[in-house]
Each structure stands twice: as C-alpha cells, then as structure tokens.
N, C-alpha and C positions, 0 to 999 in steps of 0.2 A: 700184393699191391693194396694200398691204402683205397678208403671205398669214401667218396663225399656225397652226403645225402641234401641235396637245397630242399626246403618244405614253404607252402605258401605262395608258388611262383604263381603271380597274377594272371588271368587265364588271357591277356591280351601279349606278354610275353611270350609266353609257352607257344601258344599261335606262331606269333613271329617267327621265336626257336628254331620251329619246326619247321616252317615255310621257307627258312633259309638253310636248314639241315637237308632238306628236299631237293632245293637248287644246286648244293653243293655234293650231293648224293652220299651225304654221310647220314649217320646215326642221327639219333639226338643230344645221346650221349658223347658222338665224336664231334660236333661242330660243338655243344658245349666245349668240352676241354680244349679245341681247337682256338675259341674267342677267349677262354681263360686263358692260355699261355701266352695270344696276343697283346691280350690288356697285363701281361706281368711282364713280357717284354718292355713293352713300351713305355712301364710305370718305372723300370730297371732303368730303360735307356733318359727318362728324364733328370733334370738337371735336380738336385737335393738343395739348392738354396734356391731364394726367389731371382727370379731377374731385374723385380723389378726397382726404379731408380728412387731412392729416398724412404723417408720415414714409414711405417705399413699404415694403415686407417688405424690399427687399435692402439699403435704408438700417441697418437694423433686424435683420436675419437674426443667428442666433447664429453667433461664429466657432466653425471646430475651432479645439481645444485646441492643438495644434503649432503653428497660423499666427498663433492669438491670442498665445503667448508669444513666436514670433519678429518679430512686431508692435512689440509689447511694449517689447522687447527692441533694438529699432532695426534691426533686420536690411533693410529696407524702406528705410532713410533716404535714399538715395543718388535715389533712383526715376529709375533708369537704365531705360529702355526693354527690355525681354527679350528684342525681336528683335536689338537692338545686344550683349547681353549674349551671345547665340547665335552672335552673326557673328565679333564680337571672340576666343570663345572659339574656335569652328571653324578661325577665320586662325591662332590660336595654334599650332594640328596640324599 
C-alpha cells in the first residue's frame, strides 16, 4: 500500500486533526484518510463546468491601459508562443 507523508502541518491544524480524530475514535492517520476520501468524493461528485450564468470576471476584467493600447494597436497579432519568443531570443546571445 502506497505511504503519503504531509510535511509542515501548521500546529493549529494538527490540534484540530487530533481533536476530531479523538471524537470520532479514530487514529490520526484514520480520520485523515477518512476527511481525504470525503473531500475527493465531493470534489468527484461536483459539477466540471461553472454554473454560473454569463461571461466569467476574467472574460470581462478591465485591461491596464498600456496592454489595452498595445492590443489595440496589433502588437499581439503574431501570437507567437513567449516561451518560443524567450528561447529564440536567448539563442540570439
């Protein structure tokens, strides 16, 4: 059986953890994997597109002024990739 090691748990978690692994009279290890499976259930059982109605914020978002004019402006036209534009440029050196 596959082993997961969490590192770093805040010690106000861990607390919790425990205080609810205590109530439930499991491990710490078992109310963990118990809340993991819960939260991948639930993450399973939710819906994969938004619900919600109309365009998202970032659809929507205002431009800054600089990128809106070089927008604008055609600067954009080419939509060359930036990590090509990055590699092409570095080879150039």
């Amino acid at each position: 059986m596959p082993t997961l090691v969490i590192k770093s748990v805040p010690t106000k978690l861990h607390a919790r953890l425990k205080r609810i692994a205590a109530s439930h009279r499991r491990s710490l290890t078992q109310e963990t994997m118990h809340l993991l499976e819960k939260a991948l259930l639930a993450e399973e059982a939710a819906p994969l597109t938004a619900t919600r109605a109309g365009p998202s914020y970032w659809a929507t978002r205002p431009l800054q002024p600089a990128f809106a004019s070089a927008l604008a402006s055609g600067a954009f036209a080419d939509a060359q990739d930036s990590t090509a534009a990055i590699s092409a440029e570095r080879d150039a050196r």
